[in-house]
Structures are given as structure tokens and as C-alpha cells.
Residue frames as qw, qx, qy, qz and C-alpha x, y, z in Angstrom:
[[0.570, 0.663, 0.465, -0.140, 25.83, 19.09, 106.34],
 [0.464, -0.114, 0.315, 0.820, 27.34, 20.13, 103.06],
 [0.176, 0.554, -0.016, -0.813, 26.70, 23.08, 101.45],
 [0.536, 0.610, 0.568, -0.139, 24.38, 23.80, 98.77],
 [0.326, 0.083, 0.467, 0.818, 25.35, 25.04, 95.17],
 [0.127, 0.547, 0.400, -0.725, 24.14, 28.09, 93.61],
 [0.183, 0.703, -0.516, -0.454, 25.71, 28.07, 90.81],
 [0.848, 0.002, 0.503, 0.170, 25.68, 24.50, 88.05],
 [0.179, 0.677, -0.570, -0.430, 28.18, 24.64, 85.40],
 [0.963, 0.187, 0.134, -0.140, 28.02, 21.33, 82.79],
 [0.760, 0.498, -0.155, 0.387, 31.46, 21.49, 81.13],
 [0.565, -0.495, 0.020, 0.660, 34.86, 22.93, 82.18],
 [0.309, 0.310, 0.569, 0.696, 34.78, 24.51, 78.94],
 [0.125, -0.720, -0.668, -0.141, 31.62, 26.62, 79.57],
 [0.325, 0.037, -0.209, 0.922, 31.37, 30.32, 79.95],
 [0.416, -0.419, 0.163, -0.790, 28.43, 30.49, 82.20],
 [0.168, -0.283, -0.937, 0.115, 26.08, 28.53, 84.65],
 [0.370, -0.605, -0.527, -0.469, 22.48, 28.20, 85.81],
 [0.297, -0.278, 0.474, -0.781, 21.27, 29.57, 89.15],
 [0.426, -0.153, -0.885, -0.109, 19.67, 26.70, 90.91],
 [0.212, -0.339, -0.648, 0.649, 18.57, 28.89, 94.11],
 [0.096, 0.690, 0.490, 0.525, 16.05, 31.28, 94.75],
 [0.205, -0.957, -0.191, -0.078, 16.71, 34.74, 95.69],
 [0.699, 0.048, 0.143, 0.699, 20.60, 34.97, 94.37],
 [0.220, -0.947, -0.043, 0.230, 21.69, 38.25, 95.50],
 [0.445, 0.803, -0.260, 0.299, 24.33, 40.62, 94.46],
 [0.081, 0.711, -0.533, 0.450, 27.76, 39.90, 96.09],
 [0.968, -0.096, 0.097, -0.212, 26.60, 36.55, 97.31],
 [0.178, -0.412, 0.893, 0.043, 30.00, 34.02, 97.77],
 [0.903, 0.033, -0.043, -0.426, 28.60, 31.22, 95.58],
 [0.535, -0.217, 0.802, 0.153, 29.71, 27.60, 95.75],
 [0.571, 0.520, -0.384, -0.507, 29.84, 26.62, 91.81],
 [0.622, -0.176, 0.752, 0.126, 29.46, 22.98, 90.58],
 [0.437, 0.413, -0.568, -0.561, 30.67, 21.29, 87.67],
 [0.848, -0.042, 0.338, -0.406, 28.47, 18.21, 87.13],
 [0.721, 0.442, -0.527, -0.087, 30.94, 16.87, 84.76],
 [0.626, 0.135, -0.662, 0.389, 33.36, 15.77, 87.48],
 [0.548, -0.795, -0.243, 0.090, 31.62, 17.54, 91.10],
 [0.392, -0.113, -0.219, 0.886, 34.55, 19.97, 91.42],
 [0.002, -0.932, -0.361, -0.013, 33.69, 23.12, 92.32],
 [0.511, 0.180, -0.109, 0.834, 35.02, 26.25, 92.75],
 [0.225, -0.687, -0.558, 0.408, 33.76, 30.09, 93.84],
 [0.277, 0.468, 0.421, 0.725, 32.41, 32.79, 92.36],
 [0.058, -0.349, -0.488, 0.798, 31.06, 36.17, 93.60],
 [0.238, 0.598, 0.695, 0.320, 27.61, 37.21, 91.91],
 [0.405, 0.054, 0.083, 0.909, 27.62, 40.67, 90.56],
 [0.600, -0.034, -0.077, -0.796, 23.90, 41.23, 90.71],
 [0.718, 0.100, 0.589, -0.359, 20.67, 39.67, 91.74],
 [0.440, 0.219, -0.497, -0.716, 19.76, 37.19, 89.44],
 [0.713, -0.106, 0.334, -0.608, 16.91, 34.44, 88.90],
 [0.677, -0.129, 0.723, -0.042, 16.59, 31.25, 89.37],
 [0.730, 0.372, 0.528, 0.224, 17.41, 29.15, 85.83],
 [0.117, 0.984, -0.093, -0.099, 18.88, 32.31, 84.81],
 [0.791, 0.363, -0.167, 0.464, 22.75, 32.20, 83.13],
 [0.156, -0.977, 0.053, 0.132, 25.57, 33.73, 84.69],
 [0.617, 0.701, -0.292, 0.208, 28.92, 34.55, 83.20],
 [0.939, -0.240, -0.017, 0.245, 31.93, 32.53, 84.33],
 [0.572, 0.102, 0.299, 0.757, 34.22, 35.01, 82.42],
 [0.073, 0.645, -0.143, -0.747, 34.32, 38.66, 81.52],
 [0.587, 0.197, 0.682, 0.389, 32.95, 38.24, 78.28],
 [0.069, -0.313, 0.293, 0.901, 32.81, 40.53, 75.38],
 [0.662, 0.549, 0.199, -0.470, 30.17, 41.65, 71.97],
 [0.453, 0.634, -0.574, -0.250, 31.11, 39.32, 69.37],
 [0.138, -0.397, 0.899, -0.122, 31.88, 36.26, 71.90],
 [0.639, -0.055, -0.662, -0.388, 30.60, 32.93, 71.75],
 [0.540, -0.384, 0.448, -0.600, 28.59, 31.75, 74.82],
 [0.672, 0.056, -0.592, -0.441, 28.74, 28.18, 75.85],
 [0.541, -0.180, 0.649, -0.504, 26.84, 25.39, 78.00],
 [0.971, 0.158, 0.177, 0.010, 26.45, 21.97, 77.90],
 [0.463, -0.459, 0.578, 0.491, 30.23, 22.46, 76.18],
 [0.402, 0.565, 0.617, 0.374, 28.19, 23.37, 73.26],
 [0.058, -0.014, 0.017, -0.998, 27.58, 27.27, 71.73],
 [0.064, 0.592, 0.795, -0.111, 24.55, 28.39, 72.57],
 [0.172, 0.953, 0.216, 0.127, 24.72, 32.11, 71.34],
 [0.539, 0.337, -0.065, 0.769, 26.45, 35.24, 71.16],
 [0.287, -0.366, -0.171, 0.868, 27.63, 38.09, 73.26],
 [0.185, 0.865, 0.363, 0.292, 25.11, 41.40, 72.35],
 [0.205, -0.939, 0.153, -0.228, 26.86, 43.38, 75.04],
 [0.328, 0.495, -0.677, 0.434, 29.52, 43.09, 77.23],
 [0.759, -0.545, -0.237, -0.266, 28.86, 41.29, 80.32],
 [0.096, 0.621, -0.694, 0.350, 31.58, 41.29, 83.20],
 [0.397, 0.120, -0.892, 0.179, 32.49, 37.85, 85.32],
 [0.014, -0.267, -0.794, 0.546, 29.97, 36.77, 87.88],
 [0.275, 0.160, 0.087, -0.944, 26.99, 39.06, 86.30],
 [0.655, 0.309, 0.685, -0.087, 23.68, 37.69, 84.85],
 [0.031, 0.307, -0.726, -0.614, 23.66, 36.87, 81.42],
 [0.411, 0.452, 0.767, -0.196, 20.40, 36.62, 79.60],
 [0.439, 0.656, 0.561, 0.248, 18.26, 38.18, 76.86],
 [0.097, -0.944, -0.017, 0.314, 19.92, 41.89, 77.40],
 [0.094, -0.823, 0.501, 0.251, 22.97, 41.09, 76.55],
 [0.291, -0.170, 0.906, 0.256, 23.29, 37.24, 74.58],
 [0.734, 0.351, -0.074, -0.577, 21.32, 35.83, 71.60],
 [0.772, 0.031, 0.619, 0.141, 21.10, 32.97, 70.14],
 [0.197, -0.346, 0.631, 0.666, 22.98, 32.58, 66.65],
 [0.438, 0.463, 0.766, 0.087, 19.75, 30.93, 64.85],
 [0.074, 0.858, 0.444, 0.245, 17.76, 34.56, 63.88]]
């Protein structure tokens, strides 16, 4: 049986994905797919986070630009370090 992703990523570009499981634990070995082309790769989540929730692909800084789909979808409020969740604490959208 093959393993299950935890982790989708749309782009190669992208500097996060979605959580697709439920009950994504800190320090969790995920299996990460990119739906552009089914590679994957492995990441180590840095904290719990929930399902449909973002998580950073990258150490990413205040000031960066966050994107998915290989589009921006907001900016960096905080810092946010590689594998952590990444959500309304610490990213906005650029609109408001």
C-alpha cells in the first residue's frame, strides 16, 4: 500500500502547503506532494497543525511574499521558520 500525503504543495515555486490529514502533530516525518508533477519530497512539521491549514516550505521572513497555486497569496506578518504552521498569526493577505 502506498503511503498517504500529509502535506499538498501545487507549484514547485510555492512557499507552503495544505495539510490534508487530521491530527498533524509536531515532529511528524511528512510525505509532501506536488500535484503539479506527483514528486514528492519530506518535511518535518514543527508544530501541530490543522487540517486545510498552510505550512511553510521555507524559513520565511516579515516582509516576504507567500505563495500557492504559484500565485502570491499574501505577506509574511511574522517570521515563520520551515515546516511550522502558517496562518492568520503570522501571514495576511495583501488586499486590506
Amino acid at each position: 500500500m502506498s503511503e498517504i500525503p500529509h502535506l499538498l504543495v501545487h507549484d514547485h515555486e510555492d512557499s507552503v502547503g495544505v495539510v490534508v490529514i487530521e491530527g498533524l502533530t509536531a515532529n511528524t516525518d511528512m510525505l509532501v506532494c506536488i500535484t503539479h508533477d506527483n514528486s514528492t519530497f519530506r518535511l518535518t512539521c514543527g508544530e501541530d497543525v490543522p487540517i486545510g491549514h498552510k505550512v511553510a516550505l521555507k524559513d520565511m521572513k516579515k516582509g516576504d511574499t507567500v505563495f500557492k497555486y504559484g500565485e502570491d497569496i499574501g505577506i509574511m506578518t511574522n517570521d515563520v521558520k520551515k515546516g511550522n504552521h502558517l496562518h492568520t498569526q503570522n501571514c495576511k493577505t495583501k488586499r486590506w
